[in-house]
N, C-alpha and C positions, 0 to 999 in steps of 0.2 A: 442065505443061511436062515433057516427054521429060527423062530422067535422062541427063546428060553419061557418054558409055561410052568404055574405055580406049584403043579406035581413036582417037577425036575428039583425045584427050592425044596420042598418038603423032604424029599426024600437023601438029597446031600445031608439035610438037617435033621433026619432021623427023627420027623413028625409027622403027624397026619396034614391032609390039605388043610384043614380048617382051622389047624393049629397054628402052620404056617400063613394060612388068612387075618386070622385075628394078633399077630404078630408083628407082622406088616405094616397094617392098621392102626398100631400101638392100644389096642385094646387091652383095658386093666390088668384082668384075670389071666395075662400071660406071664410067668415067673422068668424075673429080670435075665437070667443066665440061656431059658430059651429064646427069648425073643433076640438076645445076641448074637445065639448059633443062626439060628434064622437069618436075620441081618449078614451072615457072614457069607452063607451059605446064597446068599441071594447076589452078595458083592462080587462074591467069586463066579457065579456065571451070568453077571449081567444082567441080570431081570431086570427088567420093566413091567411095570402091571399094568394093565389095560384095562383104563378107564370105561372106555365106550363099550366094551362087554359088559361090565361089572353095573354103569348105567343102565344096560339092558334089560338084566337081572333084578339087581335092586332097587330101580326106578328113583336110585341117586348117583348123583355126580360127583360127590367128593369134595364141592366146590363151595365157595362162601365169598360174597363181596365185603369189603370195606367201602367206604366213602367216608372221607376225611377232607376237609376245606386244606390244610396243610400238614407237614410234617414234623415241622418244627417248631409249634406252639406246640409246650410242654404236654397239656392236655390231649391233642389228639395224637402226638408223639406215644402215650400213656395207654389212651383206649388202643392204639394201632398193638404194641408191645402186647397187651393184655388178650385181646382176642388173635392175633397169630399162636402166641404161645399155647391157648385153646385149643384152637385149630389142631394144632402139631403133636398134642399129645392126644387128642378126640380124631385125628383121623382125616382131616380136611385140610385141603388147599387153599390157604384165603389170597384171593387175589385185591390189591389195595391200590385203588382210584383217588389221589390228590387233588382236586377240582380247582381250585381258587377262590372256591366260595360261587363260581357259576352255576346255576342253574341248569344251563343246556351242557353242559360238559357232566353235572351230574345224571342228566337223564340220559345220554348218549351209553353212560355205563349203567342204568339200570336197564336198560335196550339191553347192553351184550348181558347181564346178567339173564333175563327173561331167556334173550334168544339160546343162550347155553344152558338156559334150564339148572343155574347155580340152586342146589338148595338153600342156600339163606343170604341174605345181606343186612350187614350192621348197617343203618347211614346217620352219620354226624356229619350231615350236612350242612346248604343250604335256606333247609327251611320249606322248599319249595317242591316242587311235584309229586302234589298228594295221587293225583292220576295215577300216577306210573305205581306208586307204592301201592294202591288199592288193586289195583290190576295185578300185579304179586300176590297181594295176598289171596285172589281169587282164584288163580292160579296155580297154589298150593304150595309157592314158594316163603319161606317161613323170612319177615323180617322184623326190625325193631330200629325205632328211630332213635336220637339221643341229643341232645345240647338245646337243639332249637326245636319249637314247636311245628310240625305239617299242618299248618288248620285242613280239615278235613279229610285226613289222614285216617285211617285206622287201626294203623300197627301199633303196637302195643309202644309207648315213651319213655325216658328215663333220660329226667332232666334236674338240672340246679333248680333248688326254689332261690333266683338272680332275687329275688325281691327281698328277701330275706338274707342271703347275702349284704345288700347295701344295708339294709337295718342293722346289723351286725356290727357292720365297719361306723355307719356312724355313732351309734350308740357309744362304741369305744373310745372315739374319740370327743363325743361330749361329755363324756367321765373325766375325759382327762384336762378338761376346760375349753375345750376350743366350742367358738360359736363363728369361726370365719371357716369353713371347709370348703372347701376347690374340690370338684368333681370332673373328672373325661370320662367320659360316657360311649356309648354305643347313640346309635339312631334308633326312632323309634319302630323303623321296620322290621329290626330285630326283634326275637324274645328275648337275648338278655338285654340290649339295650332298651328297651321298654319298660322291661320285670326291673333293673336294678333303677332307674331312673323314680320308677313308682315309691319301690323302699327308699330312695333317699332323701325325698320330698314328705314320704310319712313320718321318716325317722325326726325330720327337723321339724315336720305339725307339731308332734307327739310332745316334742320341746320345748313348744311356744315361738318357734322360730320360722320367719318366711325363706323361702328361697330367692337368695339375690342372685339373678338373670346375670351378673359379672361373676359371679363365680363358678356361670357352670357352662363346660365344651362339652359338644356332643358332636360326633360326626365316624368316619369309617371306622374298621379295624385295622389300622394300619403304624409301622410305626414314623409315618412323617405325621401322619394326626397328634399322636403322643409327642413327637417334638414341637410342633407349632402350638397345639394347647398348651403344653408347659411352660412354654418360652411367654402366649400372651398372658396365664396369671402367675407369673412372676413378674412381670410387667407394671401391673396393677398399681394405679399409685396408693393403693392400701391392700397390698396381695393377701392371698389366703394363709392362713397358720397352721394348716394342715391340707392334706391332698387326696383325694380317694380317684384310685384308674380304676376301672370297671375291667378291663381286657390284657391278657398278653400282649397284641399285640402291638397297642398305645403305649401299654408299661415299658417296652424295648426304646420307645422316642422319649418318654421320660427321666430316663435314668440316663439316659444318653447326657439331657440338656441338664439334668443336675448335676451331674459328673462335669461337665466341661465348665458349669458356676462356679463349680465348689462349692454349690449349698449343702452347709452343716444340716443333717440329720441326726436327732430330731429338734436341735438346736435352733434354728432357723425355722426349718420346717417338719410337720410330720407327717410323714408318707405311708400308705397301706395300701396295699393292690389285692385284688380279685385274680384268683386261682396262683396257684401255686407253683414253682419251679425249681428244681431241684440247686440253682446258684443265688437266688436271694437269699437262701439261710446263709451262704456263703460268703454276700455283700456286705460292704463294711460303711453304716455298722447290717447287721444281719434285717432284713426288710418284714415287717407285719403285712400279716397277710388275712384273706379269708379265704381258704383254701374250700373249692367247691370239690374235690375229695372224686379226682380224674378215676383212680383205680376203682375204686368201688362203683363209679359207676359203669365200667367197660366191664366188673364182675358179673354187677345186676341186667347189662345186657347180654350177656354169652347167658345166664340163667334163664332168661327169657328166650332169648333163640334158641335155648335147648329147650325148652317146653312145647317149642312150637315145633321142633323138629323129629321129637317124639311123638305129639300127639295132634300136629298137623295146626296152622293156621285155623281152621276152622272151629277149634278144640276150644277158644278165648270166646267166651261170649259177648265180654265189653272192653275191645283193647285197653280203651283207656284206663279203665279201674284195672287191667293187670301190667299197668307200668309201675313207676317210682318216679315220686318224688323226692330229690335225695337233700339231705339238710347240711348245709355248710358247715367249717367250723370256725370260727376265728382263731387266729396264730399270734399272739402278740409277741413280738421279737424285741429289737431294739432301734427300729427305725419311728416309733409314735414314742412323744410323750408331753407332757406338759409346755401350751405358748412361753416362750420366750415371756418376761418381764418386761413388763412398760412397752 
């Protein structure tokens, strides 16, 4: 049986080809009621469009990577949400890679990207293989990094200023008296483990305060890391009076081990976590946050990729001056307040 071809759609739908092209497509400029006929007319006899012409033609694929370390930290849950929904209305197929945070699991998909000739890929990675991204972008394939730094990388970035984040979060809570705060941290081979650990240490300089080595865990993104930190300072034979997480997904082994205490928040202690999630406003009582503001940056990266896929990778003269650096905000709920008495 002969393949249904985009004359046959046009012309059930009583439009030109290029009407029913850009229809298709979800291209703007097409008035809501034809692109419906279109759609209908295309349901009814089965069309498929055929990609590998249409690449032949327009020397694109239709195609876009994600890489995402997981799916269900809030944050890349948010950028994933935010760039499909781009995609879907711009015309593109994003195909979305979950790595684990590996390295070689992320480069294996920037391999099929390359080898498919994807015009663009977001990565909110690893961190790691600046190669393969440079090799893209010389390539003419348009990308944009996000969360963590590529050292010598050169696609355009959009990240948390993590350092100013933990500035933020302490600040708030030596307003509110505390000078014992408890930190879990990332490691330092992260960018945000490194960036938020630097803010935390300045924010207590700035105060006249040293940093006491008991009060601060640092180790994976994980949440048995957030249950064993939590669990050794509350341990503490003088624990902390307040708590700063750096990560989702330490914050998930935290709340875990304070939930199973019954440590009164912010009665006992006061808790603020880095980035945001759509069930802390939810927790009771509701959790302060420093929201490193997921949505807007998955914005300013589809702005970016669209820059680059209009006027070509090559078009940025200094990736790094056409990134973002994006500014946190603090959330003060009802999970911080005032130490406890005596």
């Amino acid at each position: 049986m002969a393949a249904v071809t985009l004359s046959a759609v046009a012309q059930l739908a009583g439009v030109s080809i290029s009407t029913a092209s850009r229809a298709l497509t979800g291209h703007p400029s097409v008035l809501p009621d034809t692109r419906e006929r279109v759609q209908a007319a295309a349901g009814a006899l089965r069309y498929h469009p055929n990609r590998m012409a249409k690449a032949l033609r327009t020397r694109r694929t239709g195609l876009l990577g994600l890489v995402v370390n997981n799916l269900w930290n809030g944050t890349f849950s948010t950028i994933a949400e935010t760039v499909q929904a781009w995609g879907a209305t711009a015309g593109y197929q994003v195909l979305v890679c979950s790595t684990g945070g590996d390295p070689a699991r992320e480069a294996a998909f920037l391999g099929t990207v390359a080898e498919h000739q994807f015009d663009g890929v977001v990565i909110a990675g690893s961190g790691g293989n600046a190669d393969r991204v440079n090799r893209l972008l010389e390539n003419g394939t348009a990308v944009v990094t996000m969360n963590r730094e590529v050292a010598g990388g050169h696609a355009p970035a959009v990240m948390p200023a993590y350092d100013l984040a933990a500035r933020l979060a302490v600040e708030h809570l030596l307003g509110l008296g505390h000078t014992r705060i408890g930190v879990v941290g990332g490691l330092d081979r992260f960018t945000s483990g490194r960036q938020h650990h630097l803010g935390y240490v300045e924010a207590l300089g700035a105060a006249g305060l040293p940093v006491d080595p008991a009060l601060v865990r640092r180790g994976p993104f994980t949440q048995d890391f957030g249950r064993t930190a939590a669990g050794e300072l509350l341990d503490l034979p003088v624990p902390p009076t307040a708590l700063l997480v750096s990560n989702h997904e330490a914050s998930f082994g935290v709340l875990a081990v304070l939930s199973e205490r019954g440590v009164d928040l912010p009665g006992r202690l006061s808790l603020l976590l880095t980035e945001d999630e759509p069930f802390f406003a939810w927790w009771n009582p509701p959790l302060s946050v420093v929201d490193t503001r997921a949505a807007y940056m998955a914005s300013t990266a589809v702005r970016l990729l669209t820059d680059q896929l209009r006027d070509g990778p090559r078009a940025v003269p200094d990736p790094a001056a056409a990134g973002e650096l994006v500014q946190p905000v603090l959330v003060h709920r009802s999970s911080t307040g005032p130490p406890a008495a005596g």
